[in-house]
N, C-alpha and C positions, 0 to 999 in steps of 0.2 A: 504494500500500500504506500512505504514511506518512499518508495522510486517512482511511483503514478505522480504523486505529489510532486516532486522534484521534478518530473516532466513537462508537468506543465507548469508549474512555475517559471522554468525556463524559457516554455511557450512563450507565455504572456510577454516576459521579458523581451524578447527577441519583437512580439508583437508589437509592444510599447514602443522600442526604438525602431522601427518600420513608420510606424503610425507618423511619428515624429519627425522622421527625416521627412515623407511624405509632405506634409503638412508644410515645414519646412519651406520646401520647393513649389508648394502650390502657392503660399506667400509674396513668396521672391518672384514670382511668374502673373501676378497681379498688373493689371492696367494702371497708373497712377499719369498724375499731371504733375509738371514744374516749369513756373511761370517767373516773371520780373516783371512787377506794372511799373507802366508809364501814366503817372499820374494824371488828369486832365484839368484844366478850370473846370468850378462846381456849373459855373455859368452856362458854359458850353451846349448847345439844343443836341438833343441826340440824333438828326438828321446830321449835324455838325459833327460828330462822333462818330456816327458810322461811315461815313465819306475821309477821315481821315484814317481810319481803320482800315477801309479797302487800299488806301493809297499807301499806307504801312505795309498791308498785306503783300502787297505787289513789287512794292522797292522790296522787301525782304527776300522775297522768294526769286531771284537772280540766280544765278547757277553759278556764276560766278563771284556770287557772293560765301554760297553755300560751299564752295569748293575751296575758299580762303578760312572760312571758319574750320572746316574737317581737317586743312592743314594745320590752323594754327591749335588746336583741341589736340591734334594727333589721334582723331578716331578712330581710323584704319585700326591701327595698330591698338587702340584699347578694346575695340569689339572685334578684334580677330576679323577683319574684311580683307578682300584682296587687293585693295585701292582707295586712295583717296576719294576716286571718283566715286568708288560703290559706296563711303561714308557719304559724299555729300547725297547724295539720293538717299540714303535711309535720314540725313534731317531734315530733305526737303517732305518727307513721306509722316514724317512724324513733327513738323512745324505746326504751331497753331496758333491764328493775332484773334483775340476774339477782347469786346467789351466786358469788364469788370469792378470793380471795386476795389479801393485801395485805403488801407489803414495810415493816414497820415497822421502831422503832429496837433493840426486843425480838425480831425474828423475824418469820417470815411470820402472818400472824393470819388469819381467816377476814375477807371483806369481805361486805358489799354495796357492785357495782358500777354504777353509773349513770349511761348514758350514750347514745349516738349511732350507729347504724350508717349512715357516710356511701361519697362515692364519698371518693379520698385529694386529689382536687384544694380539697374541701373541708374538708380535716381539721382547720385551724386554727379557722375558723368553727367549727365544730361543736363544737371544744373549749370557745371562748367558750361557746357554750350550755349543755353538759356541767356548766361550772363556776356559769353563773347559777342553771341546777336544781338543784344541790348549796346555794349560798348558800338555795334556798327549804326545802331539804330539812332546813339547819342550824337555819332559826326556824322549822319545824313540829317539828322533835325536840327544841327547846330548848338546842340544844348552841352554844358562843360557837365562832365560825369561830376560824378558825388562825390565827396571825399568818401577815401576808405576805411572805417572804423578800425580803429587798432583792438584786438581781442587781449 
């Protein structure tokens, strides 16, 4: 009886860490967003919003914009691609400029948000990129980047 026991205790055991790794992996395999808003005036008509949003959308999504970031990121080489050029198509493919909301120091303000729909195992990466496209988005609007908070 007391080796039946043992049996399946071990089961279970073996079961548990299955279960977990599993789980684990369906986690990290999850759809998630990472974004950088661009603030707007509260003023701003949302007809005025969405016309600058397409016009964002549009300067952004250049190929040869996307193929300057995947160099300057080094994507190829962090997701295992065969090319630059295969990176900048998987951030032209996972890009997204859509209207949002933004926690400023005055209150929430309207945003444009610009960013990444990744899986969550990649969410830091992706954030990097997020943020390069944001630095291109600051000298196509003319606007001086932020200063960088010291940690």
């Amino acid at each position: 009886m007391r080796r039946w026991i043992v049996i399946g205790a071990v089961c279970a055991f073996v079961l548990a860490i299955a279960a977990g790794a599993g789980l684990y992996t369906w986690r990290q395999n999850r759809m998630t967003k990472v974004w950088v808003p661009l603030p707007l005036n509260a003023e701003v008509t949302e007809e005025q919003r969405q016309g600058v949003t397409a016009d964002l959308e549009r300067k952004i999504r250049d190929h040869e914009l996307m193929l300057e970031i995947a160099k300057e990121t080094d994507l190829a080489s962090k997701l295992k691609l065969p090319s630059d050029e295969a990176a900048a198509q998987r951030i032209e493919q996972q890009l997204f400029v859509e209207l949002g909301e933004a926690d400023t120091p005055i209150g929430r303000v309207p945003s444009i948000n610009v960013g990444m729909n990744c899986k969550v195992k990649h969410f830091k990466l992706m954030g990097e990129v997020s943020t390069k496209i944001m630095e291109h988005v600051w000298k196509m609007l003319g606007i001086k980047a932020p200063e960088k908070q010291p940690f």
